[in-house]
PyMOL Python script that loads the backbone (N, CA, C, O; Angstrom):
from pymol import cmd

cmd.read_pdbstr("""\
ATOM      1  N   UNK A   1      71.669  84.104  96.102  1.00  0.00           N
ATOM      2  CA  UNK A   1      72.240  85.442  95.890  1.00  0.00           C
ATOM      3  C   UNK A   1      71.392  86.504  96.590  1.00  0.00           C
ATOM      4  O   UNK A   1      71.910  87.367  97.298  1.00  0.00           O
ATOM      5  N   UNK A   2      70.110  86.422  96.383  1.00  0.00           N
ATOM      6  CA  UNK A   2      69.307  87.247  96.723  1.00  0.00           C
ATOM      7  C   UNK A   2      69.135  86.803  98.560  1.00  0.00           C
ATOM      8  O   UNK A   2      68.247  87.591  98.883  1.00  0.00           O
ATOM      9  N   UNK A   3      69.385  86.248  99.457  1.00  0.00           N
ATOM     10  CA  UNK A   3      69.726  85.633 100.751  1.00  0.00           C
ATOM     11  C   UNK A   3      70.719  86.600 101.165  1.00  0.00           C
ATOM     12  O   UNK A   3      70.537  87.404 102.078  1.00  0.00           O
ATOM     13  N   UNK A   4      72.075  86.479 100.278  1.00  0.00           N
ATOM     14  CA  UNK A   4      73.453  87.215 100.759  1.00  0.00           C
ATOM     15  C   UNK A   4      72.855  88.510 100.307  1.00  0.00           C
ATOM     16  O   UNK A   4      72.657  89.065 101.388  1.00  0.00           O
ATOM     17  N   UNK A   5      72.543  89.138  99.599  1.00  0.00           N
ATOM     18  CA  UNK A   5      72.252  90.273  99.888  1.00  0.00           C
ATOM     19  C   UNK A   5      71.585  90.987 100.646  1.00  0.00           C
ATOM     20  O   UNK A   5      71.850  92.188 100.701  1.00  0.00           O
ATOM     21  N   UNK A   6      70.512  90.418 101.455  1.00  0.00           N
ATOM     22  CA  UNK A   6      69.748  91.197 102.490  1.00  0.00           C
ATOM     23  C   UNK A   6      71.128  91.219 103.644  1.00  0.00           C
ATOM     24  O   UNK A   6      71.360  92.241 104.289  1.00  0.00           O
ATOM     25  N   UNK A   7      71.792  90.239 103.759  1.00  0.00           N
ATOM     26  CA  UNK A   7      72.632  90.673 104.632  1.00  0.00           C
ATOM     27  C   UNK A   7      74.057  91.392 104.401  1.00  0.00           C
ATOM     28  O   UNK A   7      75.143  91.137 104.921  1.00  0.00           O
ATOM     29  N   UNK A   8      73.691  92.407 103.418  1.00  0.00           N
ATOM     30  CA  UNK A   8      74.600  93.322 103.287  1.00  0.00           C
ATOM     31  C   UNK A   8      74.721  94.500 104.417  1.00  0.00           C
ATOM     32  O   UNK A   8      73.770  94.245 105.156  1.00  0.00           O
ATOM     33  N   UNK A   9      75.183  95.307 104.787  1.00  0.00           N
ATOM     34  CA  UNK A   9      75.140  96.582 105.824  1.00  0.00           C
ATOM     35  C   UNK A   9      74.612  97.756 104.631  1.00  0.00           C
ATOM     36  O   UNK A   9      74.750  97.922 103.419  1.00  0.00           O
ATOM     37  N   UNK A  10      73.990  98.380 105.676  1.00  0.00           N
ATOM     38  CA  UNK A  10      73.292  99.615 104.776  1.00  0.00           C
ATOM     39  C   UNK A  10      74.650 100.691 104.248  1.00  0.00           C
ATOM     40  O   UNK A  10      74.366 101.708 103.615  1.00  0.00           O
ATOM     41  N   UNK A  11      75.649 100.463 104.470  1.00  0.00           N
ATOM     42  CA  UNK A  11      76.958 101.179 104.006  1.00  0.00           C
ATOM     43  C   UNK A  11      77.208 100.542 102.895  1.00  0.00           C
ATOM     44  O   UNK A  11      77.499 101.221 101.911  1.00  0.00           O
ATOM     45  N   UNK A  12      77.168  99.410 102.809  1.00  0.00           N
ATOM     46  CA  UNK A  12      77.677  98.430 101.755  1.00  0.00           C
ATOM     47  C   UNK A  12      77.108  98.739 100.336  1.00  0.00           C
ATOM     48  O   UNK A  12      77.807  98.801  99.324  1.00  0.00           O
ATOM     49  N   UNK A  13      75.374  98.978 100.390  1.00  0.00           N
ATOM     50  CA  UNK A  13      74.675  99.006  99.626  1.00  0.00           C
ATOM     51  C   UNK A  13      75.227 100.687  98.908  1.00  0.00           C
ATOM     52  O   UNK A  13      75.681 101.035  97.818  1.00  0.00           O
ATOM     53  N   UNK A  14      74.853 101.462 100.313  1.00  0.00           N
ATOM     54  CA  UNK A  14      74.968 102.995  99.687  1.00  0.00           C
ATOM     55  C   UNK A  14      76.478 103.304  98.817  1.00  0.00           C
ATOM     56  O   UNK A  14      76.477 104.249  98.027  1.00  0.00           O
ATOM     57  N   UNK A  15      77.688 102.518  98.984  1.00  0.00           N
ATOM     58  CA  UNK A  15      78.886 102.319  98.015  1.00  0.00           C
ATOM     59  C   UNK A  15      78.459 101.708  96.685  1.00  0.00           C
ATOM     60  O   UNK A  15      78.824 101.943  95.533  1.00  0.00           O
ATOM     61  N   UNK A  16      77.481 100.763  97.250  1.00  0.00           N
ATOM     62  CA  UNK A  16      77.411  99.805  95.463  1.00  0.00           C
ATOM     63  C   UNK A  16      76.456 101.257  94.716  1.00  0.00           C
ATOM     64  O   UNK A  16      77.018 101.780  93.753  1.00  0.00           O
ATOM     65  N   UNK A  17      75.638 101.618  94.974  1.00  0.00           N
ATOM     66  CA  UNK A  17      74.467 102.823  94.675  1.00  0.00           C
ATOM     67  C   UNK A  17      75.781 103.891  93.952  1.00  0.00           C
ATOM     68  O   UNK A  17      75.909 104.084  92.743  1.00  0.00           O
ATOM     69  N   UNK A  18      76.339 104.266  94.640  1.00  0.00           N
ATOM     70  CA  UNK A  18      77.478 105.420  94.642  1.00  0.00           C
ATOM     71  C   UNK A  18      78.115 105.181  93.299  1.00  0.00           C
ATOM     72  O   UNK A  18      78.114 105.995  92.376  1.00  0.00           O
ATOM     73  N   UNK A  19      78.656 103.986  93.281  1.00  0.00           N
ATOM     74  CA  UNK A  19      79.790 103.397  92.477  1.00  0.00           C
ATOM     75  C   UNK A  19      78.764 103.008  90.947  1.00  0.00           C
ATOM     76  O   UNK A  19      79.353 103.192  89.882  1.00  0.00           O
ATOM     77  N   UNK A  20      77.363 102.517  90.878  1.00  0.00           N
ATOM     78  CA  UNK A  20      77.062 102.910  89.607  1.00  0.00           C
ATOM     79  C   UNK A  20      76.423 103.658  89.261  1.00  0.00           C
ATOM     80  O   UNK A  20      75.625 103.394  88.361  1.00  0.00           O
ATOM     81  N   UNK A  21      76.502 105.139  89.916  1.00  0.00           N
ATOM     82  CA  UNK A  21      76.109 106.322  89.714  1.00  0.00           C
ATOM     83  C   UNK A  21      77.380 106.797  88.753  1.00  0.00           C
ATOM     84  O   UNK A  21      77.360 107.200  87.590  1.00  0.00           O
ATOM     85  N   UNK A  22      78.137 106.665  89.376  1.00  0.00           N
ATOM     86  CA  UNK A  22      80.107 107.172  88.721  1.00  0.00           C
ATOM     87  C   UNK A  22      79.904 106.333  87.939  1.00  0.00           C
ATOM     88  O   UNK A  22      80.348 106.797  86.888  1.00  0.00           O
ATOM     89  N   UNK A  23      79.387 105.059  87.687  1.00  0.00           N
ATOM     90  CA  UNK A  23      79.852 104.375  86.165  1.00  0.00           C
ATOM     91  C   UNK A  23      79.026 104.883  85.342  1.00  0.00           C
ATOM     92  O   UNK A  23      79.573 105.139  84.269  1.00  0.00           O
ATOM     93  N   UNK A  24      78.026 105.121  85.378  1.00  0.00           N
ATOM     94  CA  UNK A  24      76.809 105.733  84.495  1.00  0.00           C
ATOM     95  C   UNK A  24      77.661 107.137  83.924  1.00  0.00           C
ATOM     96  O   UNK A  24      77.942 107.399  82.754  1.00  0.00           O
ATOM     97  N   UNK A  25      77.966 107.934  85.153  1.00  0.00           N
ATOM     98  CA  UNK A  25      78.179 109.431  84.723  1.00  0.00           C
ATOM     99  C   UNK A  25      79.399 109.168  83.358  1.00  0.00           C
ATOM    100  O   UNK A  25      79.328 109.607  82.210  1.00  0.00           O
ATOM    101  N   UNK A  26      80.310 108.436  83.881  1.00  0.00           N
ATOM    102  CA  UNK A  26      81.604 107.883  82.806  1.00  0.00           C
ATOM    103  C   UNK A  26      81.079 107.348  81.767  1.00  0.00           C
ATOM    104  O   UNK A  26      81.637 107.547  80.688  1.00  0.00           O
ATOM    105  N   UNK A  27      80.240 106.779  81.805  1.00  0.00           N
ATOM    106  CA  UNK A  27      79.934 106.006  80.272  1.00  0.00           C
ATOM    107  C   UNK A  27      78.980 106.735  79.385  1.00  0.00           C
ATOM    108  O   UNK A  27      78.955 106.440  78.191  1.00  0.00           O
ATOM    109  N   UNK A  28      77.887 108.017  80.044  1.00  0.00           N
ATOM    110  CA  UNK A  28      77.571 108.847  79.271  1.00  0.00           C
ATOM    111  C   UNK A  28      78.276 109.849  79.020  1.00  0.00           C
ATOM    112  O   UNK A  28      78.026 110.329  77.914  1.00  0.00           O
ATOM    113  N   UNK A  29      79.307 110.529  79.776  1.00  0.00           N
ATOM    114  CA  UNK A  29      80.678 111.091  79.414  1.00  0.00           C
ATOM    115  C   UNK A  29      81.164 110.835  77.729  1.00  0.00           C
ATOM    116  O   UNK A  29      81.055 111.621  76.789  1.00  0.00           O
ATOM    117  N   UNK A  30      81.723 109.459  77.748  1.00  0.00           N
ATOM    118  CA  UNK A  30      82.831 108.528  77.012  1.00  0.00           C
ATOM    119  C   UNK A  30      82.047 108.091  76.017  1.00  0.00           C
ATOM    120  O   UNK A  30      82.593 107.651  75.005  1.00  0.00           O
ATOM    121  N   UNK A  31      80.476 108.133  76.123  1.00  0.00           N
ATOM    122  CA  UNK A  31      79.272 108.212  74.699  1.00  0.00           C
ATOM    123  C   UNK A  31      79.192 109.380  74.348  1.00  0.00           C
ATOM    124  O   UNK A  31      78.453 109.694  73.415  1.00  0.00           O
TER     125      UNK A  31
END
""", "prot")
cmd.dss("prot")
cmd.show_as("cartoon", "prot")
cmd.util.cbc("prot")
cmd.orient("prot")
């Protein structure tokens, strides 16, 4: 797992980063 991830694209990563920033903000929201 940790193999396939170095070969992610640096876009790839900055979406996954993005996307549990927005889940965080929603779930302390919805707490």
């Amino acid at each position: 797992m940790r193999g396939e991830a170095g070969k992610e694209p640096a876009s790839t990563k900055a979406s996954a980063s993005i996307i549990k920033m927005v889940t965080a903000k929603v779930t302390f929201s919805a707490s």
